[in-house]
C-alpha positions as a Python dict, from the first residue, in 0.01 Angstrom:
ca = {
    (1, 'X'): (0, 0, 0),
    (2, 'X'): (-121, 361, -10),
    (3, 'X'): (178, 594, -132),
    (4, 'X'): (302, 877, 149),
    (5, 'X'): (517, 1054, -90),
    (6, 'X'): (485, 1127, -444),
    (7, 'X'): (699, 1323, -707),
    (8, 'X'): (561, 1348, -1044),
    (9, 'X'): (797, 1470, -1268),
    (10, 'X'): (984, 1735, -1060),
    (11, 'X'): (1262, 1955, -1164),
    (12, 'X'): (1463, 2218, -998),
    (13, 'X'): (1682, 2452, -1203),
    (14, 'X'): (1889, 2786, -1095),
    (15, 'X'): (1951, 2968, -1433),
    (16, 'X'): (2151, 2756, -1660),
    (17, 'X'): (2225, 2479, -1360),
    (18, 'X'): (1971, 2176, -1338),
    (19, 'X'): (1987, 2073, -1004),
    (20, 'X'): (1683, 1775, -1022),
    (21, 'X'): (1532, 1650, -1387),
    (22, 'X'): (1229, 1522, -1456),
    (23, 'X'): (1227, 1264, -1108),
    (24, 'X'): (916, 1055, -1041),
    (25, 'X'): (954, 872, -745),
    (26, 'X'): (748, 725, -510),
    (27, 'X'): (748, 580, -118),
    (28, 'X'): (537, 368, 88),
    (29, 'X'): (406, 341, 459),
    (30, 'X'): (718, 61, 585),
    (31, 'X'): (982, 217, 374),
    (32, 'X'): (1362, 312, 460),
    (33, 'X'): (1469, 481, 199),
    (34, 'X'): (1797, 611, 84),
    (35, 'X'): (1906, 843, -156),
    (36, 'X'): (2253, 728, -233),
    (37, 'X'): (2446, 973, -424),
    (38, 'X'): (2801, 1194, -466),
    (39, 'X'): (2818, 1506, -323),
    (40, 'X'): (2581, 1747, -556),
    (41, 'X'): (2341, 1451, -699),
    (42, 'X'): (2038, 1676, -579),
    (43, 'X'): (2002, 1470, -307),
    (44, 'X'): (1973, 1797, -44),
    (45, 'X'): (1744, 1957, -313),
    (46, 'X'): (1492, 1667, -353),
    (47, 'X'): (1466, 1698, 54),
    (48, 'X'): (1413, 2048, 66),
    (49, 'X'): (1155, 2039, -199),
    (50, 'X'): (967, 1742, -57),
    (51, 'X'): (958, 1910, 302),
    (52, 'X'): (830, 2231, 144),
    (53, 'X'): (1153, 2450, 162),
    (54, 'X'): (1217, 2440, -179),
    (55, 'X'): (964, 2493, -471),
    (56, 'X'): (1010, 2308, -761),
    (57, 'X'): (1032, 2431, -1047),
    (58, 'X'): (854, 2215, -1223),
    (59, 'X'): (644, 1908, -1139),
    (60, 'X'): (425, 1831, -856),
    (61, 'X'): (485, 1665, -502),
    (62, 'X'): (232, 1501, -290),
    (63, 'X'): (263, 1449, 97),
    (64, 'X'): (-16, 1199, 190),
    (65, 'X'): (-214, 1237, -110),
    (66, 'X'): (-182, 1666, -45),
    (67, 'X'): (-59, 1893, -325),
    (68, 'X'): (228, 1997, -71),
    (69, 'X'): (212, 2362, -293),
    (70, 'X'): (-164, 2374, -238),
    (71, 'X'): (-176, 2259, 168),
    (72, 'X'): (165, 2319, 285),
    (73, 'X'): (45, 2385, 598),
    (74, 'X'): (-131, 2005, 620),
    (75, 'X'): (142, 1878, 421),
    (76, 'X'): (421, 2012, 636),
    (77, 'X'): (280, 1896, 953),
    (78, 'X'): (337, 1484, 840),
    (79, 'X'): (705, 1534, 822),
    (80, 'X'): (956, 1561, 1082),
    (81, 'X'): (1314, 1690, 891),
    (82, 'X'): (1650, 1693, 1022),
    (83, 'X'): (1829, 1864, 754),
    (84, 'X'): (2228, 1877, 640),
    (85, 'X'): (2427, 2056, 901),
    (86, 'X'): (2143, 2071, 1231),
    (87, 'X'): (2095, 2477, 1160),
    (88, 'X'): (1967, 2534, 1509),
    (89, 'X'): (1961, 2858, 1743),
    (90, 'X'): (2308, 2862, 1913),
    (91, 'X'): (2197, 3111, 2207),
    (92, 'X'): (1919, 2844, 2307),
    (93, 'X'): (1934, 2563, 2540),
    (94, 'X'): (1904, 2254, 2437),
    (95, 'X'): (1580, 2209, 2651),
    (96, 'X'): (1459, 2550, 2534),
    (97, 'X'): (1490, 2469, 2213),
    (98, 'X'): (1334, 2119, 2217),
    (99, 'X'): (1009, 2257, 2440),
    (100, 'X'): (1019, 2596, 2138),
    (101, 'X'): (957, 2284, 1872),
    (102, 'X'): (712, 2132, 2047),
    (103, 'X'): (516, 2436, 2034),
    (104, 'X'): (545, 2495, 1723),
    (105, 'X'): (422, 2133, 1706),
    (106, 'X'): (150, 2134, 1874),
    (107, 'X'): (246, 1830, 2110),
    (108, 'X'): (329, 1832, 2467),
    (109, 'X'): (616, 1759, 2753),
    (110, 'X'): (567, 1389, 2715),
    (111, 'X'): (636, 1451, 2347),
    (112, 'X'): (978, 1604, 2453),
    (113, 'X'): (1060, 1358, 2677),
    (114, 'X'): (1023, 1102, 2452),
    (115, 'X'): (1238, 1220, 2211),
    (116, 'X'): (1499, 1305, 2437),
    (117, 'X'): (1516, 920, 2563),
    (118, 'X'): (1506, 847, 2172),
    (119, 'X'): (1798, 1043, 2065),
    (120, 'X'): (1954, 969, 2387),
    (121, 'X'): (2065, 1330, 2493),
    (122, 'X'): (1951, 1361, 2902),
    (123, 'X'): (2257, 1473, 2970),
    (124, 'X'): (2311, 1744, 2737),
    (125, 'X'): (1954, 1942, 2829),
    (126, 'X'): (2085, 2236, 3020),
    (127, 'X'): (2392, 2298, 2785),
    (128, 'X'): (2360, 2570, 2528),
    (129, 'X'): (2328, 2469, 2136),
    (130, 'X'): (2645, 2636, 2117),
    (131, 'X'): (2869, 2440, 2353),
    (132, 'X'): (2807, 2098, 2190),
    (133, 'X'): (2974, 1857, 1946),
    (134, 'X'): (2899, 1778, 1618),
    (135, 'X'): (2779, 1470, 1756),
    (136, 'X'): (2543, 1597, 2025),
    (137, 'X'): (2428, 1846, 1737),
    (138, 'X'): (2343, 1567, 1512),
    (139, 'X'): (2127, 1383, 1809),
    (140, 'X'): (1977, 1742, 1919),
    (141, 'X'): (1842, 1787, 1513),
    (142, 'X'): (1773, 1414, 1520),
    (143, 'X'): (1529, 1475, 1841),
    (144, 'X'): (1343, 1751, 1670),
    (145, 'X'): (1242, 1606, 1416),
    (146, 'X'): (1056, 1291, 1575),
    (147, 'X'): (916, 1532, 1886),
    (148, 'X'): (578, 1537, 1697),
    (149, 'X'): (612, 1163, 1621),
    (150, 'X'): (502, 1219, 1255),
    (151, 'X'): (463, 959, 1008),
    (152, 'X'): (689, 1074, 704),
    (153, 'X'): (1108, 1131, 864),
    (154, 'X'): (1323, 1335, 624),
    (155, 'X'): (1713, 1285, 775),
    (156, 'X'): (1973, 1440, 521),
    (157, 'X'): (2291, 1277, 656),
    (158, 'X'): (2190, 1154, 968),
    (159, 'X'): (2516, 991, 1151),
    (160, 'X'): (2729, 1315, 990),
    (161, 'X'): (2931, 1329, 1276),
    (162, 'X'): (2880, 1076, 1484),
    (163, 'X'): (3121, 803, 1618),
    (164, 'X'): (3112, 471, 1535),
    (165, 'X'): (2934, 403, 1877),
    (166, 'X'): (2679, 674, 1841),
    (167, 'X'): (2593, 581, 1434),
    (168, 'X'): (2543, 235, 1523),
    (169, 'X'): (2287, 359, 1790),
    (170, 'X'): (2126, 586, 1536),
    (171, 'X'): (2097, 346, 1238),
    (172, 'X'): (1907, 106, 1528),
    (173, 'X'): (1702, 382, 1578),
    (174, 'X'): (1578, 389, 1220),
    (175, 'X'): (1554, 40, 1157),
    (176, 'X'): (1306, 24, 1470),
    (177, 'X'): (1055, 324, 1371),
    (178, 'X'): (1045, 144, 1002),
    (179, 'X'): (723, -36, 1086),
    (180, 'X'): (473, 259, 1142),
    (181, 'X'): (648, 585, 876),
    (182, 'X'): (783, 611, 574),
    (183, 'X'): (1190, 716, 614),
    (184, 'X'): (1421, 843, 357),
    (185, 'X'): (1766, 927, 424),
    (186, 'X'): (2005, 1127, 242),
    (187, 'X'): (2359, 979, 221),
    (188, 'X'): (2691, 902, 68),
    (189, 'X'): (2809, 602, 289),
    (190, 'X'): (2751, 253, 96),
    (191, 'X'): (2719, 93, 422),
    (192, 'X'): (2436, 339, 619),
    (193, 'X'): (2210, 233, 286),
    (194, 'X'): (2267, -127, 244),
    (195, 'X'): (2214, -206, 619),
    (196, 'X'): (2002, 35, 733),
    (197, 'X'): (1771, 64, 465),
    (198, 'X'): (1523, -146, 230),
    (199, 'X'): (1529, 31, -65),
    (200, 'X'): (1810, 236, -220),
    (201, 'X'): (1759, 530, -500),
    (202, 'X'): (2070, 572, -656),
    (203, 'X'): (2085, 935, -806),
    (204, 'X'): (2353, 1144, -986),
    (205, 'X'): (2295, 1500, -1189),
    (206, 'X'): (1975, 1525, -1010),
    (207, 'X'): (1851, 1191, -1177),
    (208, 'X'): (1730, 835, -1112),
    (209, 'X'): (1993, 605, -1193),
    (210, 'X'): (1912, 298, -1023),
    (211, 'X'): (1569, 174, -727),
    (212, 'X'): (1566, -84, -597),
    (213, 'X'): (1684, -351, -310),
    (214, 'X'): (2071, -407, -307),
    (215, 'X'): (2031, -709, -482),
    (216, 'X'): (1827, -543, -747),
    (217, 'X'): (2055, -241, -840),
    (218, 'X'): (2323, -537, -872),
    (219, 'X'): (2083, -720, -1123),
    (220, 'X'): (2053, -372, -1298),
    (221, 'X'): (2399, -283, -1308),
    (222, 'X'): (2573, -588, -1352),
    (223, 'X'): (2769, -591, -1078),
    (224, 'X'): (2867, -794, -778),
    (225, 'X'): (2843, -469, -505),
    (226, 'X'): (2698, -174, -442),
    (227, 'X'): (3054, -19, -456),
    (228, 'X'): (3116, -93, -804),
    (229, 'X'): (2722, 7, -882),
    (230, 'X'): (2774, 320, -715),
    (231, 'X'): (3102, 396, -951),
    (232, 'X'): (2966, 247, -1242),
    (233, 'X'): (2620, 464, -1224),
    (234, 'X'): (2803, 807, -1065),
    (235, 'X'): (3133, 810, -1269),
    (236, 'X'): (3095, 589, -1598),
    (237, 'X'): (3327, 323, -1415),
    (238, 'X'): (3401, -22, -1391),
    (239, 'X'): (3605, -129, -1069),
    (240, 'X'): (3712, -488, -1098),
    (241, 'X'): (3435, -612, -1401),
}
């Protein structure tokens, strides 16, 4: 299959602190992806970069077979991004702010509407940005970045915030756009990347510690779950062996 996402060896250091060393990684057209991590793996970083945010430092990333430092512009324009925390304007509505996306985007009312129904947030459209939960803020970011319907979805933490009702309704979410993009998720919850996703990248000190299906980071590491791979790879740890 053709790859949607490359990294050739890619670094990102801030003086004397290496953030992401030397990652090559690649992703596919069918792909849910997680990076699976502690907080500060470089998980945030490697999202930033690949969307365009971020330079590297070193190393090259491609977005469809485009040098993304080259053609951002083309580059940019494959990848719909929810990042960490849904920094979105406060003062707006949350209709104003959806229809402001879309034309950015390019794409039209039916493209809004559609994302609304996705993310499931009719009933929040007139509200301010301001005035909403966590939750809601989650599903507002969530809505932005499939209003173009793009082929490549960046979501760093993606259920941060959401109840147990409204995560289970966004993981379904995921797991039914898998067939037609590429999807990589940023995370820290075991469960989120064993059932949502088909391939997990287990990183720590901004490095590749593990790819692979569950059962094949298991092989790797020895283990008999992905909790005792995760502490085993991210802390030098052996629960229960």
């Amino acid at each position: 299959m053709t790859e949607t996402i490359k990294l050739v060896n890619v670094s990102k250091t801030y003086s004397d602190i290496v953030a992401v060393e030397n990652f090559n990684f690649a992703a596919e057209k069918g792909q849910i992806i997680a990076l699976l991590g502690p907080n500060g793996a470089g998980k945030s970083t490697l999202m930033n970069m690949i969307t365009g945010f971020l330079a590297p430092t070193s190393g090259k990333i491609f977005v469809d077979g485009l040098d993304i430092s080259q053609y951002p512009e083309n580059a940019k324009e494959k990848i719909g991004f929810l990042p960490e925390g849904s920094p979105i304007y406060p003062d707006m509505s949350v209709k104003m702010f959806l229809k402001y996306m879309a034309d950015i985007r390019g794409v039209g009312k039916d493209h809004i509407t559609k994302a609304v129904h996705i993310a499931n947030i009719e009933n929040v459209l007139h509200q301010k940005i301001e005035t909403l939960s966590k939750g809601y803020l989650r599903r507002v970011g969530f809505a932005q970045s499939v209003i173009s319907n793009p082929n490549i979805l960046l979501l760093d933490e993606p259920t941060d915030g959401l109840d147990p009702n409204q995560k289970a309704h966004m993981r379904n979410l995921i797991s039914k756009m898998r067939k037609n993009k590429t999807i990589i998720i940023s995370t820290h919850l075991l469960d989120e990347a064993e059932t949502v996703c088909n391939r997990i990248v287990l990183i720590n000190k901004g490095k590749i510690m593990a790819d692979g299906t569950t059962k094949d980071i298991l092989k790797q590491t020895k283990t008999k779950s992905l909790e005792k791979a995760f502490a085993k790879l991210t802390t030098g740890e052996n629960k229960g062996e």
